[in-house]
C-alpha positions as CSV (number, residue, x, y, z in Angstrom):
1,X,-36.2,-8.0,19.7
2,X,-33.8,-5.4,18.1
3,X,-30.7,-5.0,20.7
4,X,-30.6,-1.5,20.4
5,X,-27.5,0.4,21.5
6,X,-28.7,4.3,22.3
7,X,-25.7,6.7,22.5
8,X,-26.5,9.7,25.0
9,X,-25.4,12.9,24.3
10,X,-23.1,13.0,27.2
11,X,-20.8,10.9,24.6
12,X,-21.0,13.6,22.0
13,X,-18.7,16.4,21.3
14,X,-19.7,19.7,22.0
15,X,-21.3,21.2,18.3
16,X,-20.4,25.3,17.7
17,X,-22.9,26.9,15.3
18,X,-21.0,29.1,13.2
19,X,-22.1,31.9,10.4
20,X,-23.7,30.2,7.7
21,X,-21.8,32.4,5.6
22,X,-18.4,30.9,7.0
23,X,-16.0,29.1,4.4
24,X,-15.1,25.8,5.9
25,X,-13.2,24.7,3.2
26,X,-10.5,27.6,3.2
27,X,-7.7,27.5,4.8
28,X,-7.3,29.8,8.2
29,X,-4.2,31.5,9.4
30,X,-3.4,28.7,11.8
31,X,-3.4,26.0,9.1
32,X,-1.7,28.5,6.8
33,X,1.2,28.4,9.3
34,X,4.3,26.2,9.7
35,X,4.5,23.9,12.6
36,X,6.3,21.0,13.9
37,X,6.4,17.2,13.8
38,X,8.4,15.7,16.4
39,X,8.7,12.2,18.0
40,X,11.1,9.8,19.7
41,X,13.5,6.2,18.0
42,X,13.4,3.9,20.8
43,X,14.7,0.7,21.2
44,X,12.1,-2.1,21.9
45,X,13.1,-1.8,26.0
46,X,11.8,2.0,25.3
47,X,15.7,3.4,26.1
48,X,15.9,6.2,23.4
49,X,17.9,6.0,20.5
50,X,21.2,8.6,19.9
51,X,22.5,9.5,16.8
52,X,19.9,7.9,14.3
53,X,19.2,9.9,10.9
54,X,15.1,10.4,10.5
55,X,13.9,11.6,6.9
56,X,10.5,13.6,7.0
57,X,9.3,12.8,3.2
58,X,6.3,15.1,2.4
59,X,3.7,13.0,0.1
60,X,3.1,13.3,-3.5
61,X,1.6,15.7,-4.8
62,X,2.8,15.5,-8.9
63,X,3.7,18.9,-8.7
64,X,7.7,20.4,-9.2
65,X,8.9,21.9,-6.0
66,X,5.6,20.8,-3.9
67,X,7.6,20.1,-1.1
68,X,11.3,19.2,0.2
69,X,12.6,15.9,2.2
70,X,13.6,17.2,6.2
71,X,16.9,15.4,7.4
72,X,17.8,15.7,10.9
73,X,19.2,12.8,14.0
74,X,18.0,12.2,17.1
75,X,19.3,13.6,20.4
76,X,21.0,11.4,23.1
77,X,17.8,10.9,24.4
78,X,16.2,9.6,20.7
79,X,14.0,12.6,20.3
80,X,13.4,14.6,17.2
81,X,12.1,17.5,15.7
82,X,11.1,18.6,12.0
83,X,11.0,22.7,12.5
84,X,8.8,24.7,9.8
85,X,6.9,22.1,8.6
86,X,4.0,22.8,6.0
87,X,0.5,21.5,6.9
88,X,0.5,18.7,4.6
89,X,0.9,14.3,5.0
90,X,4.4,13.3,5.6
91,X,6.2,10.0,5.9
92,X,9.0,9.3,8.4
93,X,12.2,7.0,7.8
94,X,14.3,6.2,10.5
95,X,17.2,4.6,8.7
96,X,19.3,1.3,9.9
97,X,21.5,2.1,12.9
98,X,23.3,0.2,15.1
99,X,22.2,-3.5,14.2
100,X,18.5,-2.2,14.5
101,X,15.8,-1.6,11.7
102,X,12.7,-0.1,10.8
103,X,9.6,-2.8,12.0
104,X,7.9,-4.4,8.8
105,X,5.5,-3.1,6.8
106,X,1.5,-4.0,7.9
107,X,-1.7,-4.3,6.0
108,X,-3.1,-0.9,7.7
109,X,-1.0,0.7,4.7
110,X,1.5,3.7,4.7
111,X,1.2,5.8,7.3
112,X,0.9,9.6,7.5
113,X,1.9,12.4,10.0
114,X,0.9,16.3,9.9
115,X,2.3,18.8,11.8
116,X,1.4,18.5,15.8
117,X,2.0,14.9,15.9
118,X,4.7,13.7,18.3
119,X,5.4,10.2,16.7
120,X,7.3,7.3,18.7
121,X,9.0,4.6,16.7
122,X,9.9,1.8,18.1
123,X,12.9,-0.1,16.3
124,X,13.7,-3.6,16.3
125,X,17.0,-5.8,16.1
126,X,17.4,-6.9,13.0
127,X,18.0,-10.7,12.0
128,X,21.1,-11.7,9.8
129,X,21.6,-15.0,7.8
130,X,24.9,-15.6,6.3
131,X,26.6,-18.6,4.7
132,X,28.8,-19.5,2.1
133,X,28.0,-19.4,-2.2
134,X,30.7,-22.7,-4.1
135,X,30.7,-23.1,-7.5
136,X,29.4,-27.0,-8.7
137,X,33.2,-27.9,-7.8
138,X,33.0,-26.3,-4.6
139,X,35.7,-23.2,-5.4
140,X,34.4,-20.3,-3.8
141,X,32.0,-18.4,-5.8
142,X,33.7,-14.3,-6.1
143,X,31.5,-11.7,-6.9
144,X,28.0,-13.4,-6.3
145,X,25.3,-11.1,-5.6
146,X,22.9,-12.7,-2.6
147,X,19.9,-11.9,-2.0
148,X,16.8,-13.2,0.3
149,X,13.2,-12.7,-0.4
150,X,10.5,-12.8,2.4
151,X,8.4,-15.1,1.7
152,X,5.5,-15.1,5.2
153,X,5.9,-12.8,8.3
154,X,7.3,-14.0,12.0
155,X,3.2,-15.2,12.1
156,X,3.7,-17.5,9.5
157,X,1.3,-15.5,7.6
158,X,2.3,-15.2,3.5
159,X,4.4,-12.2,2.2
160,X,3.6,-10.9,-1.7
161,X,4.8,-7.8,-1.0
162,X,8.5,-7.0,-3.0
163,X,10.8,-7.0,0.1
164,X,13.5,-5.1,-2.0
165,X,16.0,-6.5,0.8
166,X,19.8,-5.1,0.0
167,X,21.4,-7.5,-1.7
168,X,25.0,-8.3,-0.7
169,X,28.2,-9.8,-2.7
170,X,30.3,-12.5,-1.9
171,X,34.0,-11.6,-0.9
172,X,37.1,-13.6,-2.3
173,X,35.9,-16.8,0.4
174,X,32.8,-16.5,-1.4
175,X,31.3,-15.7,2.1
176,X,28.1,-13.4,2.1
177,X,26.3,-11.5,5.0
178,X,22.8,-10.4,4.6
179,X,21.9,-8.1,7.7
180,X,19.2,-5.7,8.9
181,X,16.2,-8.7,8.5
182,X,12.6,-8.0,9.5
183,X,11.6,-11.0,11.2
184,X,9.9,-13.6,8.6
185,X,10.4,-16.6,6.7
186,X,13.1,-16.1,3.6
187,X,14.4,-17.9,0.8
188,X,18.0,-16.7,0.0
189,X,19.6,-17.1,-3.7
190,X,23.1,-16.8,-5.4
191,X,22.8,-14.7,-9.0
192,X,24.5,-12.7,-11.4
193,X,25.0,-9.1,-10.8
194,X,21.6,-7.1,-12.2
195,X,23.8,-4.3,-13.4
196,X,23.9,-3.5,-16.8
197,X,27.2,-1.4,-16.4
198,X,29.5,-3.9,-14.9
199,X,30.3,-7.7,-16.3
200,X,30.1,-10.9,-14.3
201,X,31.1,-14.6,-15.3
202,X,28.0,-15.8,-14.2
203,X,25.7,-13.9,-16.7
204,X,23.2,-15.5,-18.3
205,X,23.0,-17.8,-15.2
206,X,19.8,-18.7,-13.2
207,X,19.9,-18.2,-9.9
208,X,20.7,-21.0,-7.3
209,X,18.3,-21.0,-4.5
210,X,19.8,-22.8,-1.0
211,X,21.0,-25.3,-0.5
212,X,21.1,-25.8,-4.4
213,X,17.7,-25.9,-5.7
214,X,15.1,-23.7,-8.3
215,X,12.2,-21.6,-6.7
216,X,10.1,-23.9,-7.0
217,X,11.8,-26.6,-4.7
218,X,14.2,-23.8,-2.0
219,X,14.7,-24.5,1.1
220,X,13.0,-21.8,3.8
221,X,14.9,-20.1,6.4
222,X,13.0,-18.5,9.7
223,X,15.2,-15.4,11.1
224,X,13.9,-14.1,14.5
225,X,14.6,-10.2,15.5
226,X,18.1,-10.0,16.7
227,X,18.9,-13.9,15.6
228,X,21.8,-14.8,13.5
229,X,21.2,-18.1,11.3
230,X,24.4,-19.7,10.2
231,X,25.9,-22.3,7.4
232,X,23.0,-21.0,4.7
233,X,25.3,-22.4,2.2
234,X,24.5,-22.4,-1.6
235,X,26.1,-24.6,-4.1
236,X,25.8,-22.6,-7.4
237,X,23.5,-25.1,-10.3
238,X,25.9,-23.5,-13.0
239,X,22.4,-24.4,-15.1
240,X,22.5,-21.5,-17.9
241,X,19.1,-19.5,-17.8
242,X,16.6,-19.0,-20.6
243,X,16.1,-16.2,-23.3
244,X,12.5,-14.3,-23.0
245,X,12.8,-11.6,-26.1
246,X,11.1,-10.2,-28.2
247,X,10.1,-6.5,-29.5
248,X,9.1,-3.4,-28.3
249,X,6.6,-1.6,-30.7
250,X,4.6,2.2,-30.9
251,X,8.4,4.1,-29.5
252,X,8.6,7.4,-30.0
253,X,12.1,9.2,-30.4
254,X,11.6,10.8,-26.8
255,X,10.8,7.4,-25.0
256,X,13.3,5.2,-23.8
257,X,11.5,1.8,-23.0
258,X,12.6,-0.7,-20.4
259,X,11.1,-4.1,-20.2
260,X,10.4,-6.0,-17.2
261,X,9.8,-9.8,-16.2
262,X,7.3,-10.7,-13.2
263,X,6.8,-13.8,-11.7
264,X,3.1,-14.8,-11.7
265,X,3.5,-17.0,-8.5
266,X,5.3,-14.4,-6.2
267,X,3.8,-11.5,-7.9
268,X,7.5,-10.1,-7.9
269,X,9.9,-8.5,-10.3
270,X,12.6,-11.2,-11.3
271,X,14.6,-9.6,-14.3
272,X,14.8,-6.5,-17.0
273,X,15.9,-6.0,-20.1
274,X,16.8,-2.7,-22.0
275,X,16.2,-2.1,-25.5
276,X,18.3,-3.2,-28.0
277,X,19.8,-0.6,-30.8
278,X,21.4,-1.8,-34.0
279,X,19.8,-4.0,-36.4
280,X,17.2,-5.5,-34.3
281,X,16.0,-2.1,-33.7
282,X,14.0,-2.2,-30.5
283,X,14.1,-5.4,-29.5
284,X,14.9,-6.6,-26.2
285,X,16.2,-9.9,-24.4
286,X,16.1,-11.2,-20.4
287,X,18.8,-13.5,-19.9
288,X,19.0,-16.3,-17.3
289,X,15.4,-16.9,-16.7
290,X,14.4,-20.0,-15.1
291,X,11.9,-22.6,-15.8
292,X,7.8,-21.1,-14.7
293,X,5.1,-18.5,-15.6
294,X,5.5,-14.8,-16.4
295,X,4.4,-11.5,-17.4
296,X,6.1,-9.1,-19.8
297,X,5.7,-5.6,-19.6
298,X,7.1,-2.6,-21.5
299,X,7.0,1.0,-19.7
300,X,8.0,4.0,-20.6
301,X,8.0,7.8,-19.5
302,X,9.1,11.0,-20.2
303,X,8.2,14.3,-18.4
304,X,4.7,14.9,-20.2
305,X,3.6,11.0,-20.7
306,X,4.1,7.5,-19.6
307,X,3.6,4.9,-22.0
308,X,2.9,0.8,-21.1
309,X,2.0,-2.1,-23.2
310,X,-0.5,-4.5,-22.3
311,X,1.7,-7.4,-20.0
312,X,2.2,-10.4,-22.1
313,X,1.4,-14.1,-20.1
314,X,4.4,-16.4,-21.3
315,X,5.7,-20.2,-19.5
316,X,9.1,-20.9,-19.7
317,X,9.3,-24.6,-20.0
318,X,13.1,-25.8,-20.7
319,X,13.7,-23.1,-23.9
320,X,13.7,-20.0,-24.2
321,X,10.7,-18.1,-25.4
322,X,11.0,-15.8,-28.2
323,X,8.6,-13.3,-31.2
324,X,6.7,-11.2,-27.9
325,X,5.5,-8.3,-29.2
326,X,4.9,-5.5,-26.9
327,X,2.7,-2.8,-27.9
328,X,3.4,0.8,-25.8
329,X,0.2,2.6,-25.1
330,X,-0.7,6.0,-23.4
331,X,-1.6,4.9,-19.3
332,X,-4.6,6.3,-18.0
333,X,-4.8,9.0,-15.7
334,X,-7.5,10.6,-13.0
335,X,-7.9,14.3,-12.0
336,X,-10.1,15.6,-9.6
337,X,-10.8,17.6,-6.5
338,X,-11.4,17.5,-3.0
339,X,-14.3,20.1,-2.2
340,X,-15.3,20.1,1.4
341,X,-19.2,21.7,1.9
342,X,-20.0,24.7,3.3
343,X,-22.1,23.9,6.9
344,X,-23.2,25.4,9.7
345,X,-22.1,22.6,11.9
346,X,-18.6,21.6,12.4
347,X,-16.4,19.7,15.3
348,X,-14.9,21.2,17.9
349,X,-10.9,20.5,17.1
350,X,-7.9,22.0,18.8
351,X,-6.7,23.6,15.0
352,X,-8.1,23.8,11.6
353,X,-7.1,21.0,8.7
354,X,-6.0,22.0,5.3
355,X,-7.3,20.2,2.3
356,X,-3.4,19.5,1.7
357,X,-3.2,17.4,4.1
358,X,-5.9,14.8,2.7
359,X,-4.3,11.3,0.8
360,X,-5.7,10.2,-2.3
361,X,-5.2,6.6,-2.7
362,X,-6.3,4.6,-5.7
363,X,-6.8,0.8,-5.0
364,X,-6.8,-2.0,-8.1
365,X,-10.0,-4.3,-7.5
366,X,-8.5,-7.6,-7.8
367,X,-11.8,-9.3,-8.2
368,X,-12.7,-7.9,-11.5
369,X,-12.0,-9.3,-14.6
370,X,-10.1,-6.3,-16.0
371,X,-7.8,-6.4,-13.1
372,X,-6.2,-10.3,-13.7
373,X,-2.7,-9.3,-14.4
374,X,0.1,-9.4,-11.9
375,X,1.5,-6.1,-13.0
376,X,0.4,-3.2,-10.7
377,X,2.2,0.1,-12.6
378,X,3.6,2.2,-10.2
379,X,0.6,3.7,-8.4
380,X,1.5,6.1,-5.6
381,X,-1.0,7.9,-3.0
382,X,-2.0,11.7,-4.0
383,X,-2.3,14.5,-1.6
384,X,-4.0,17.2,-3.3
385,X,-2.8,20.9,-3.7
386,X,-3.6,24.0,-2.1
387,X,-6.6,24.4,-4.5
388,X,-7.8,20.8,-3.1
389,X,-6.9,19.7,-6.9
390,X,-5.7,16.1,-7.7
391,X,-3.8,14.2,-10.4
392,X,-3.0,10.5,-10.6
393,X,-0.9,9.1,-13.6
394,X,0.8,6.3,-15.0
395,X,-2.5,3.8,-14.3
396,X,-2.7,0.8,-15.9
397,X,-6.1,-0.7,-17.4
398,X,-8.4,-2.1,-14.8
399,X,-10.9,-1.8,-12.3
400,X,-9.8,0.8,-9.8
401,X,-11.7,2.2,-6.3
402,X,-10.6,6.1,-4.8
403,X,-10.0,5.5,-1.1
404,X,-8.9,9.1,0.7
405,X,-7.6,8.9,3.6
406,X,-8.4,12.1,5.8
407,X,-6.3,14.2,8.3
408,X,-8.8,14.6,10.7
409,X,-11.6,12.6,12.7
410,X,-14.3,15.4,12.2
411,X,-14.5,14.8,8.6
412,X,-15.7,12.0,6.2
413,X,-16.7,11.6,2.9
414,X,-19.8,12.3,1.9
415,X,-19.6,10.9,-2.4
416,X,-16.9,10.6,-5.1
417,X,-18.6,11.4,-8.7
418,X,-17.4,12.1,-12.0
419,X,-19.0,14.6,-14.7
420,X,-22.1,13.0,-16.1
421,X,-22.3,11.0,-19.5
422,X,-25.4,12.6,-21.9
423,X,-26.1,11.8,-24.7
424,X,-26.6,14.1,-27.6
425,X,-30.4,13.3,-28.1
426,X,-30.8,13.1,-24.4
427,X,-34.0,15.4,-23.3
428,X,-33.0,16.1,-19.9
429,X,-29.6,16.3,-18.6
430,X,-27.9,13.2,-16.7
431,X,-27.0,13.1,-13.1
432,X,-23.3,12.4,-12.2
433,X,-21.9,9.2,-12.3
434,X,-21.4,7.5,-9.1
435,X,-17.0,6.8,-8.4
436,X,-17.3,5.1,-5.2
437,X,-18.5,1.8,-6.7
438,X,-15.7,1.7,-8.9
439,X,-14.6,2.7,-12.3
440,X,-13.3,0.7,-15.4
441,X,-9.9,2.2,-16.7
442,X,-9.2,1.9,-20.5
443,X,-5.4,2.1,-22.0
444,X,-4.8,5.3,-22.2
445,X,-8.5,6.8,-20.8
446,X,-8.5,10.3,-19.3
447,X,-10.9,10.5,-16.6
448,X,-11.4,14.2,-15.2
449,X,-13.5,15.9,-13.1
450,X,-13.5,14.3,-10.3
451,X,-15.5,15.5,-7.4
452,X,-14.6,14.0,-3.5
453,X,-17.0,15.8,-1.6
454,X,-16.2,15.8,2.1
455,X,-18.4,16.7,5.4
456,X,-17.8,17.6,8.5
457,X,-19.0,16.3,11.5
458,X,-18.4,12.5,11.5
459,X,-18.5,10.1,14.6
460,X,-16.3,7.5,15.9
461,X,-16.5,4.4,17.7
462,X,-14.0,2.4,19.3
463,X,-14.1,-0.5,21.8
464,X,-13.0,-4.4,22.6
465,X,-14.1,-7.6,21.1
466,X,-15.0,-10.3,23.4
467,X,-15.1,-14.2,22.7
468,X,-18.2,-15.8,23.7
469,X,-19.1,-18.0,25.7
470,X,-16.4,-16.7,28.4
471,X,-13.5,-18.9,28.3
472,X,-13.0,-19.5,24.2
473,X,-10.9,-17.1,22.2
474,X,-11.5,-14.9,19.5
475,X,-9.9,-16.1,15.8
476,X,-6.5,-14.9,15.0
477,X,-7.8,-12.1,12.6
478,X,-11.2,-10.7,13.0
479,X,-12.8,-7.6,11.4
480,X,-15.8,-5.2,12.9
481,X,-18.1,-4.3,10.4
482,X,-20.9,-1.3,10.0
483,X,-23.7,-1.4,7.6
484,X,-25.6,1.2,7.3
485,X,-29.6,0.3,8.8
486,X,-31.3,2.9,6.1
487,X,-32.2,0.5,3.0
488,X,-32.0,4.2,0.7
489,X,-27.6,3.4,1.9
490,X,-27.4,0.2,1.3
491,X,-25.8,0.0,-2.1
492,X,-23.4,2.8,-1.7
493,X,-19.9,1.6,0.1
494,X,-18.7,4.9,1.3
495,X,-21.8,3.8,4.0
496,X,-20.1,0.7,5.3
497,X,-16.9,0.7,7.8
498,X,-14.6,-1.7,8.6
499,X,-11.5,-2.1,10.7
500,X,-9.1,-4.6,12.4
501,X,-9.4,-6.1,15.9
502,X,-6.0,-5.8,17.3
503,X,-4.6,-8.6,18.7
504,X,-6.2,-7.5,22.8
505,X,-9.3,-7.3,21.2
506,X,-9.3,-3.5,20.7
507,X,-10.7,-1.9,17.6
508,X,-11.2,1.6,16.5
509,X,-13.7,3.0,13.7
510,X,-13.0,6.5,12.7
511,X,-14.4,8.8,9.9
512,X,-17.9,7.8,9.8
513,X,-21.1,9.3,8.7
514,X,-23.9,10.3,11.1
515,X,-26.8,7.5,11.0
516,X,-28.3,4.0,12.1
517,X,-25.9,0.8,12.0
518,X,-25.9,-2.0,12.3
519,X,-22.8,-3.6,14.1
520,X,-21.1,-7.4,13.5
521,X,-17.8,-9.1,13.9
522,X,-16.8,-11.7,11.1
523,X,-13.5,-13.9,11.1
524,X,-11.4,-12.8,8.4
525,X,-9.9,-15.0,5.5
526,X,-7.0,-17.4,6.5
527,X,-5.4,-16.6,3.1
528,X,-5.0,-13.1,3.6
529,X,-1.8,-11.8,3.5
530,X,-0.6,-9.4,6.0
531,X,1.7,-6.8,4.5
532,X,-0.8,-5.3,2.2
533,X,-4.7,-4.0,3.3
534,X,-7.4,-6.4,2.0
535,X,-10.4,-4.3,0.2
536,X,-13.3,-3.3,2.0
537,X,-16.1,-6.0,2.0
538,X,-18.1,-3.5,1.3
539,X,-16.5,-3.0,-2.4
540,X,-17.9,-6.1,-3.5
541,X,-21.6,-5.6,-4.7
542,X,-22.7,-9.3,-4.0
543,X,-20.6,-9.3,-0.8
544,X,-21.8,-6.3,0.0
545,X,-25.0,-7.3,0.2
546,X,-24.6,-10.6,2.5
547,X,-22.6,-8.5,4.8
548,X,-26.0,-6.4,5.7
549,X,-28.1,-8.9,5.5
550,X,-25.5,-10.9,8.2
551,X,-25.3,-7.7,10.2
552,X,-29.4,-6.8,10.4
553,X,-29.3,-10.5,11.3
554,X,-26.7,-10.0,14.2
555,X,-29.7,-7.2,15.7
556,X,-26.9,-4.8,17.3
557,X,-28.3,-1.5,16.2
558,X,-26.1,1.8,16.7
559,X,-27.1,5.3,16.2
560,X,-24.0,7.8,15.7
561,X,-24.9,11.2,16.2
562,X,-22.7,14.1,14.1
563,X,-19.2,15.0,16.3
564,X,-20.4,12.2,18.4
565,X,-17.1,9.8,19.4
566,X,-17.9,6.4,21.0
567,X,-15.4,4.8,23.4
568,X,-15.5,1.5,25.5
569,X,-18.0,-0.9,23.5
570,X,-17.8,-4.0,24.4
571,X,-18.3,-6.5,21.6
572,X,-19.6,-10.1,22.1
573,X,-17.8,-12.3,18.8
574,X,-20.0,-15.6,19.0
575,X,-18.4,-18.3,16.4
């Protein structure tokens, strides 16, 4: 018999009928406004943090002028505010201060603030690892850059995310001192200076890994928050580095291409090279590569375009690797708009949301056979204009979902289409083509159009996960999954929700369409890494369709009502 969980209205949010003739997708004078975001740096004992600079960085919009970074510092007390603030997404830096740092980066993604948030950010210590970089003779190595790449989180949990942690040079002892650590697992190498404007004696080197090893063979170094690890000495190989070259073709005379090298096991930028002039006219070399796979990948911009070739697969095997051609191609691009409908019914909310503050985020399907490339472009989220109207450039080919991300519980989105495909000898016009299971990317394709429809009135639910039988515990990483009950839903994935159970069991599902569900809580993936979101299950046709037929199984039924918000659920998680 169907467990069926019946939500009273008690639960629900209060519903205002307005004029039917009401615009809910304008702007009113309140959201027209300035305002404020303010917040508080404290230490992890929660003692408030004097004196530490806080940037306010307003998100992307494409546009010239669309918005200027706020600068101020915290009191004595660690508060701050951001006066005159435009009703838009913004992200917060609280820069290195005092031997503490900003905590790492999470799979839940960037996050956003809009103005009336009062934001607390809780620093930690950071870790240091120093040591000492000898030449093969054991002189000290002088002028060494250092550097140390996270390689898992302090979970033990893998890290493919580009760290981009400072690099630091050796002095005249050939001592280094790499501070301001997130806490992880590292490996830490001795290189060559990646400046083309100054000169180094070890050019054309490859990097010495500690103690004195390649990649492939480095010794791993755990660095706890607040811990200093000592005597992380590297003995420099001397081993001279590879040649990857080759040429750049389809330049025009307002493009200056740059080529890049990315390693296919760490999914990480190792080396560039710039393009050559004289009588190898556009032709490029990377020097000290070491021995394992790679892509090569040619990018270039200018204000109007961006141009990329196609990333070249090449294995570096004890010679260097030479003849790559590299083709430059126009990138793709999508433009759209964010229309929120007209309705009668809306959720009570203490102000009024601007379509401004809405995120675009466009998210590469790794499962797809367009999509097996290590290179990821330079994809940024979107937030749209005052107009609701959208542009995302500089896309490389592939298989691509729009995920937005929006300001305010009381709305959710309803479909993402694009203008419909008919053919000239068509007898009745076609309908519009369905975005939110995806769309294929060509080179250079020019998708436009767009439509993100968004509604108002969306529920939320939120409770705890419990293991079952009492006693046993609940898997390290668990996720609590919706799927919608109507079988006319079942294919579309803007219908399916998903979130994270927090480590005490907690989780929180926001932004979801009124309707039948059904509810079920599945152990996530040991191999999923943690600084970067996994895509939704429900993304995945096939997957897609065993995560419904799992949940009708699981016979925890759930009807959301519009505006209605859900707290306190208790979840049993049976393995």
């Amino acid at each position: 018999m169907t467990n069926r969980y019946s939500l009273s209205t008690s639960c629900a949010v209060l519903l205002f009928l307005l004029f039917s003739s009401w615009r809910f997708d304008s702007l009113t004078a309140d959201a027209q406004q300035t305002g404020v975001i303010a917040g508080r740096v404290v230490a992890e004992d929660g003692g408030g943090m004097s004196n530490v600079m806080v940037d306010l960085y307003p998100a992307n919009t494409n546009q010239r002028n669309a918005g200027r970074r706020f600068t101020t510092s915290t009191d004595e007390d660690g508060n701050f505010n951001f006066m005159g603030v435009s009703p838009r997404a913004y992200s917060i830096y609280v820069q290195e201060a005092k031997g503490y740092v900003s905590p790492p980066a999470t799979a839940s993604g960037s996050i956003y603030y809009r103005i009336g948030d009062n934001v607390v950010i809780t620093m930690i210590r950071g870790g240091v690892i120093t040591g000492r970089v000898t030449t093969a003779e054991g002189e000290p190595m002088v002028g060494a850059q250092v550097s140390a790449t996270k390689v898992r989180d302090s979970e033990g949990v893998p890290f493919r995310r580009q760290s981009f942690t400072r690099p630091r040079m050796t002095d005249d002892r050939g001592i280094y001192r790499l501070y301001g650590l997130t806490p992880g697992t590292y490996v830490v190498d001795a290189r060559s200076l990646l400046s083309t404007q100054r000169i180094s004696p070890y050019d054309g080197f490859m990097p010495t890994f500690h103690p004195s090893s390649t990649r492939d063979t480095a010794a791993e170094v755990s660095v706890a928050s607040g811990s200093e690890v000592a005597g992380i000495d590297i003995r420099y190989r001397g081993d001279r580095g590879h040649i990857v070259s080759g040429a750049v073709t389809g330049v025009g005379e307002a493009f200056q291409p740059y080529v890049m090298l990315i390693s296919v096991a760490t999914a990480s930028y190792v080396g560039h090279g710039g393009i050559r002039s004289g009588e190898a006219a556009n032709s490029f070399a990377i020097h000290g590569v070491s021995d394992g796979e790679y892509e090569v990948v040619a990018e270039c911009r200018n204000e109007a375009e961006t141009l990329a070739s196609t990333p070249r697969r090449v294995t570096v095997r004890g010679a260097d690797v030479g003849g790559i051609e590299l083709k430059l191609s126009p990138m793709a691009s999508i433009a759209g708009k964010i229309v929120v409908e007209n309705q009668s019914n809306v959720c009570e909310t203490k102000r009024k949301f601007s379509i401004e503050e809405a995120i675009i985020s466009l998210r590469r399907d790794e499962k797809s056979s367009d999509s097996r490339t290590v290179y990821q472009g330079y994809l940024t989220d979107i937030a749209p204009d005052d107009k609701g109207e959208f542009a995302i450039r500089r896309i490389p080919p592939g298989r691509y979902f729009i995920e937005p991300r929006l300001p305010t519980e009381n709305w959710y989105v309803k479909s993402i289409s694009a203008p419909p495909i008919t053919a000239a000898n068509a007898r009745k016009p076609a309908s519009a083509t369905d975005i939110a299971r995806g769309v294929a990317l060509k080179t250079g394709e020019k998708l436009g159009g767009l439509t993100v429809t968004i509604a108002s009135g969306a529920a939320s639910l939120s409770g705890k996960l419990v293991a079952a039988p009492e006693g046993t515990r609940l898997p390290s990483r668990v996720r609590v999954h919706l799927a919608p009950a109507d079988a006319a839903d079942a294919g579309d994935p803007l219908r399916y929700a998903e979130a994270i159970v927090r480590p005490n069991g907690v989780f929180a599902l926001n932004n979801i369409a009124p309707g039948k569900y059904w509810l079920i809580a599945r152990a996530a993936p040991d191999d999923e890494t943690s600084d970067r979101p996994a895509a939704p299950i429900a993304w995945d046709a096939s997957e897609r369709a065993k995560l419904r037929r799992e949940s009708e199984a699981s016979k925890v039924e759930i009807e959301l009502k519009p505006c209605q918000r859900v707290s306190d659920l208790i979840v049993k998680f049976a393995r």
